[in-house]
N, C-alpha and C positions, 0 to 999 in steps of 0.2 A: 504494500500500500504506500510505503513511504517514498518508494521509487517512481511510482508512476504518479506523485505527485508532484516531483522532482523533474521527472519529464515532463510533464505537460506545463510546470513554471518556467523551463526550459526552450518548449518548443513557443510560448506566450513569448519569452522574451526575445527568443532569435527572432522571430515576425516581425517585432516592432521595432527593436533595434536592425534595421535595415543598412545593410553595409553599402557606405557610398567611395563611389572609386572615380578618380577623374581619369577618363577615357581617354584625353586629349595627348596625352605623353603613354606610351607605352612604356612599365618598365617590367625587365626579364629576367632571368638568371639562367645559365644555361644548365647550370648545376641543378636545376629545382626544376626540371622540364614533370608538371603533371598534368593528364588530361580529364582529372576528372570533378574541376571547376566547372560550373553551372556557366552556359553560354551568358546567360539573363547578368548573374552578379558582375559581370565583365564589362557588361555594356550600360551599365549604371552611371548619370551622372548628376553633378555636384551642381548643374546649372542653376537650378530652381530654387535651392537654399544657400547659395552662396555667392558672393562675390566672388572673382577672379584677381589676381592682380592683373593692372591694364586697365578693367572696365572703368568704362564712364559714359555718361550721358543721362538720358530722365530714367526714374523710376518715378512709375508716377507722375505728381507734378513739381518733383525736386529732382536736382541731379543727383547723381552721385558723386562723391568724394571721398579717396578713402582718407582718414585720419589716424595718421599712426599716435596710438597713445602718450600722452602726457611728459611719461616717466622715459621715453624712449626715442622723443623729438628734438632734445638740442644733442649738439655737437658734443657736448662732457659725457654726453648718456653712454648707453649701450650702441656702440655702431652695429655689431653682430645682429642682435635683435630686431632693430629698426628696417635691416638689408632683409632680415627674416619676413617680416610682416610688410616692407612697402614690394619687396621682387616677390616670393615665394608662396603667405600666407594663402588663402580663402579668408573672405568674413562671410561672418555669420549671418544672413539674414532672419527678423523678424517672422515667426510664423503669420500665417492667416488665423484670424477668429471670425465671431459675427458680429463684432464691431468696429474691425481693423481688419483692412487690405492686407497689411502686412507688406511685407517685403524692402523693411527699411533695412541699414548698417545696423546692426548690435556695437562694433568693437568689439566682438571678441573672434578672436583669429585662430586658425586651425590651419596644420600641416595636413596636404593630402600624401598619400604614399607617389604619387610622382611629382610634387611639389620638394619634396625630400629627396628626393633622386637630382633631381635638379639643383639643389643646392646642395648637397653632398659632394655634385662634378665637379659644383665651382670652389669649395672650401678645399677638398682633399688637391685641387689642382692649383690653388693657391699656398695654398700653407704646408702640403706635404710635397708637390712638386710631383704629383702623380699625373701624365699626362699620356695621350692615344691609347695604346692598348695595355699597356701598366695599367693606368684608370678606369677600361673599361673591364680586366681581368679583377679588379681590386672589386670593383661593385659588384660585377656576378657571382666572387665568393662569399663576400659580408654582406651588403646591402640587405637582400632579403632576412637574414637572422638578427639583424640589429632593428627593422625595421618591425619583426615578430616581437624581439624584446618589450618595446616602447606598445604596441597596439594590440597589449593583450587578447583585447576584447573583442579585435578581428573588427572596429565599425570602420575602419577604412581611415582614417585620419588620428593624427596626436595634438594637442595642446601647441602652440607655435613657440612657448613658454620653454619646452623639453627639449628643444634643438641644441642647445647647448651640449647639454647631457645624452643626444642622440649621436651627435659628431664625436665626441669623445668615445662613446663606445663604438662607432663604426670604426675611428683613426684607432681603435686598442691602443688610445692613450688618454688615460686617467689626468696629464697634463697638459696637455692640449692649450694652448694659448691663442686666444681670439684677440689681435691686436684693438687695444684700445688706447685714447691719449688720455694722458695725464691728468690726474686731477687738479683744479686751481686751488 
């Protein structure tokens, strides 16, 4: 009895937590070649509840702009972070109710798994000096297992927050240094 109430909280929650993948960047591993991913979860995208980095134009009868938070907009800040959320991120869009459209910015920002691929090319090809087929052999071994690490829960995206601590364990270094300038 205790199990198949276990399953069925199981099978509730996999339904509703519905895993979103942005289709737009393919990423692969050749090491991880399986076929027996569902067509459907593949071809899921992140369009309808999120921003893109890039977008702009109306929503609605406002534009769009994204604003990078507060704590992350001047020049003393976080550069890391700021490069994370205005190139990389997704924001979050407002859902729909029945008394809002919905579909505003939230600010809060979320990595998709090829939004992390993508910024993974460009740190490990900056800072580690990993470049062509070095970079692309380094990602198809780690990528995907660093990537498993961080997105337990399989919904397809991490906190934009965790990249810090994503890069360090993809670079298997615990010291990992994100240049930043000095404090005044």
């Amino acid at each position: 009895m205790k199990y198949s109430v276990l399953a069925l909280f199981l099978g509730v929650a996999s339904a509703y937590y519905r895993p979103a993948y942005d289709a737009n960047v393919a990423v692969s591993s050749s090491s991880s070649s399986s076929s027996s991913s569902s067509d459907d979860e593949s071809n899921v995208q992140l369009a309808g509840d999120f921003f893109v980095p890039g977008d702009s134009g109306m929503i609605g009868a406002k534009a769009y702009e994204r604003v990078i938070p507060a704590r992350f907009a001047g020049d003393d800040d976080d550069i890391f972070m700021r490069s994370m959320i205005k190139s990389y991120a997704v924001e979050e869009k407002t859902p729909k109710t029945a008394t809002d459209p919905g579909g505003a910015p939230t600010g809060k920002f979320w990595m998709t798994k090829s939004g992390a691929y993508a910024a993974a090319q460009e740190v490990l090809a900056t800072h580690k000096g990993l470049k062509g087929n070095k970079l692309q052999k380094y990602l198809d071994t780690y990528f995907n297992k660093a990537w498993g690490h961080f997105d337990v829960n399989q919904v397809g995206r991490i906190e934009v927050i965790k990249m810090p601590m994503f890069i360090r364990f993809l670079a298997s270094d615990q010291y990992f240094q994100f240049i930043q300038p000095p404090k005044k």
